[in-house]
C-alpha positions in Angstrom: 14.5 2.2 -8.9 14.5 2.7 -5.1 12.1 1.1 -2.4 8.9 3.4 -1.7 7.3 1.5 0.7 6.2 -2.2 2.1 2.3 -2.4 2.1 1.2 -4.8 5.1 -2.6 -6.5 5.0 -4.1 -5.8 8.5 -7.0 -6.8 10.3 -7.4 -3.6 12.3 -5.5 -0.7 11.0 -5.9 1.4 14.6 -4.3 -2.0 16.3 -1.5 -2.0 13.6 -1.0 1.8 14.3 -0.3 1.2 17.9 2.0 -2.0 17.0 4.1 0.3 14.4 4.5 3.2 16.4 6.1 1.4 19.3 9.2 0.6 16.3 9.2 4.3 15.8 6.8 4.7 13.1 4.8 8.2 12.7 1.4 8.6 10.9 -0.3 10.3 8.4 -3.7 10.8 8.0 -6.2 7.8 7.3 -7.1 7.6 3.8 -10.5 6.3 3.3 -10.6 4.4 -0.5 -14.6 3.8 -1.0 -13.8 2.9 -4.7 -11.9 0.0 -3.3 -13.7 -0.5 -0.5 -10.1 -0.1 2.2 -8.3 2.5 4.4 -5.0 3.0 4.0 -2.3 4.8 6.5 1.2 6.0 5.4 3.8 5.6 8.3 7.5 6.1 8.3 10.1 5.7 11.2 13.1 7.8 9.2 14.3 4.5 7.8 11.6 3.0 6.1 8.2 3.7 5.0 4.9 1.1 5.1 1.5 0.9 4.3 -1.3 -0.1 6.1 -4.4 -1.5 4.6 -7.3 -2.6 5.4 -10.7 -3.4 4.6 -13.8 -1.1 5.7 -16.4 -3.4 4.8 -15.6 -7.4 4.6 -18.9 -8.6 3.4 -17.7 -6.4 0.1 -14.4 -7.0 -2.7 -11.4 -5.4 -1.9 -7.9 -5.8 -3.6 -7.0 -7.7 0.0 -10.1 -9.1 1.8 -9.1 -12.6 0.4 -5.4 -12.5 1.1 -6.2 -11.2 4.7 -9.0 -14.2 5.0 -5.9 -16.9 3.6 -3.0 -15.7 4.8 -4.0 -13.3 8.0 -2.1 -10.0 8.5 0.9 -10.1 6.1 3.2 -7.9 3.9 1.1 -7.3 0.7 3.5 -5.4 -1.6 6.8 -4.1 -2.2 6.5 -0.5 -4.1 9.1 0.7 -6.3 9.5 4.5 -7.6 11.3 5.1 -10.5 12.4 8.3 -12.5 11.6 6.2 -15.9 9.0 3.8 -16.0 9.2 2.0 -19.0 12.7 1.8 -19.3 12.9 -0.1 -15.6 9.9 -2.0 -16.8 11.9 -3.7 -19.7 15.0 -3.9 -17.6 13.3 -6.1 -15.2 11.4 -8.1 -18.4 14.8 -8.5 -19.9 16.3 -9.9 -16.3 13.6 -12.7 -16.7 10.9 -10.3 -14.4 7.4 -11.1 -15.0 5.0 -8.3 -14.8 1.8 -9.2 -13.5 -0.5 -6.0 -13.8 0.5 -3.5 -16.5 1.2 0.0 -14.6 -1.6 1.9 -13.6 -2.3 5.8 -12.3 -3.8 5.6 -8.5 -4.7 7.9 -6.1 -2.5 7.9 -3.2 -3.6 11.4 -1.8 -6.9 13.2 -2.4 -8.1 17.0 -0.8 -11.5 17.2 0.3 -13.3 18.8 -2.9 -11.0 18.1 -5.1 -9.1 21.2 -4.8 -5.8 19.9 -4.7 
């Protein structure tokens, strides 16, 4: 398993643009998540790679509206790739890990129409 990216809670995602491109960090496009009710923006600086989230509409759930609300802009999640899964998922469970959410498929990317 290898680091993918450190997810970061924001406030104001254009704000935290301009914050992590004065480290060095380069944008992709904005990612608008209505099923989840956030925006997200991939950045990487060379080194490391982040994620920006936040949500669109705060009188609505999202997976961070009450973390931002407690805790204020923050590092939300550490993401892990892997080349196998279940195997690194009962590594970690045998190390005494405890999984808190059972893997799930997400959308990261989707092309307008659906077109891939």
């Amino acid at each position: 398993m290898v680091v993918d990216h450190i997810g970061y809670v924001v406030r104001d995602i254009e704000k935290a643009r301009h914050e992590f491109g004065v480290l060095g960090y380069e944008f992709e496009d904005l990612i608008e998540d209505f099923d989840r009710n956030i925006y997200i923006l991939f950045g990487d600086n060379g080194n490391i790679r982040i994620e920006l989230i936040q949500t669109m509409n705060t009188e609505k759930s999202s997976p961070v509206r009450e973390i931002l609300r407690k805790n204020g802009p923050t590092p939300y999640h550490i993401c892990y790739k892997t080349d196998d899964m279940e195997a690194d998922i009962q590594k970690l469970k045998f190390q005494k890990w405890l999984l808190i959410n059972p893997p799930r498929l997400a959308v990261a990317f989707a092309k307008e129409g659906g077109g891939g």
